[in-house]
C-alpha positions in Angstrom: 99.1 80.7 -37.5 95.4 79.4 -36.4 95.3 78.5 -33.2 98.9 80.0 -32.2 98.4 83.7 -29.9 100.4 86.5 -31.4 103.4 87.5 -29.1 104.4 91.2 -29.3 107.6 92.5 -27.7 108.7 96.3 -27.3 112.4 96.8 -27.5 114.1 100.4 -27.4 117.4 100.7 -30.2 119.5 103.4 -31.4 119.8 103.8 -35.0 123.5 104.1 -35.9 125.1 103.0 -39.0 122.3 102.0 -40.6 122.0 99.4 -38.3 119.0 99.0 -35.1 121.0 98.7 -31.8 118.9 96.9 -29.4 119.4 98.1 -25.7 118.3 94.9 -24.8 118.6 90.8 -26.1 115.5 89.6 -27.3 114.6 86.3 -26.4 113.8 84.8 -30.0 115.4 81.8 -31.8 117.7 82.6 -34.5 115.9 83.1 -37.6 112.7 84.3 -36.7 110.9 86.6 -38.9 109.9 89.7 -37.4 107.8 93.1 -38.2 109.9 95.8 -37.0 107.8 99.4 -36.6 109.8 102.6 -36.6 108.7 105.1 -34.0 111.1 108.3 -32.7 111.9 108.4 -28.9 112.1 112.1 -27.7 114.9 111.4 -25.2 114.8 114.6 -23.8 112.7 114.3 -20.2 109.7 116.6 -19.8 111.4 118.9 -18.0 113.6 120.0 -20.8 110.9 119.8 -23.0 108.5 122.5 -21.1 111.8 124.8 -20.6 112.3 124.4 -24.6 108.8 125.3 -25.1 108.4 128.2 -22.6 112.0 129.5 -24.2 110.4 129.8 -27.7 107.3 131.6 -26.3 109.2 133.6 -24.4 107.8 133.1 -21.2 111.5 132.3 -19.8 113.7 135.8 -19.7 110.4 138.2 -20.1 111.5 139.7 -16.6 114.9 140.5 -18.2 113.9 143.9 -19.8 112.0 145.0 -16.8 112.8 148.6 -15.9 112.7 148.7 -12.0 110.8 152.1 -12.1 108.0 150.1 -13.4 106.2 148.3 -10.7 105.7 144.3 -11.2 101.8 144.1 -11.2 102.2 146.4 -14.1 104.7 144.7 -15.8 103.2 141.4 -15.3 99.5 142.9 -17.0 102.2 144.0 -19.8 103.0 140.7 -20.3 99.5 139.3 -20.3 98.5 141.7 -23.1 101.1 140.9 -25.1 100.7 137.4 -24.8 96.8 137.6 -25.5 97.4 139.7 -29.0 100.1 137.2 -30.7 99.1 135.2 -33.5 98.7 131.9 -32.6 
């Protein structure tokens, strides 16, 4: 390898049936020895991931149990409180 300038390509596949799925062709002549490195795609998009995240903190639905009698600025410093005093 002296003299020759490393090429490194980044593919996205699907594992499925013990077998890598390229999503794409690669453009490398049959034969070629490869290092292949294994790294999870989260293929949810951000969005779903900050709903996920506010869902299991409970940030989404904390209105639910509001009583109306109890006014909103109230309420809301309710929620601040309780959010300050769980263990994190």
């Amino acid at each position: 390898m002296a003299g020759e300038t490393a090429m490194r390509i980044v593919v996205e596949a699907r594992y499925r049936a013990r077998q890598l799925l390229l999503e794409q062709p690669l453009n490398l002549p049959d034969g070629q020895r490869v290092r292949v490195a294994i790294e999870p795609i989260d293929d949810a998009p951000v969005g779903q991931q900050i709903v996920a995240q506010w869902r299991a903190a409970g940030v989404i639905g904390a209105w639910a149990t509001r009583r109306v009698s109890v006014p909103s600025t109230r309420w809301a410093r309710q929620l601040r409180q309780r959010a300050s005093h769980r263990a994190r």
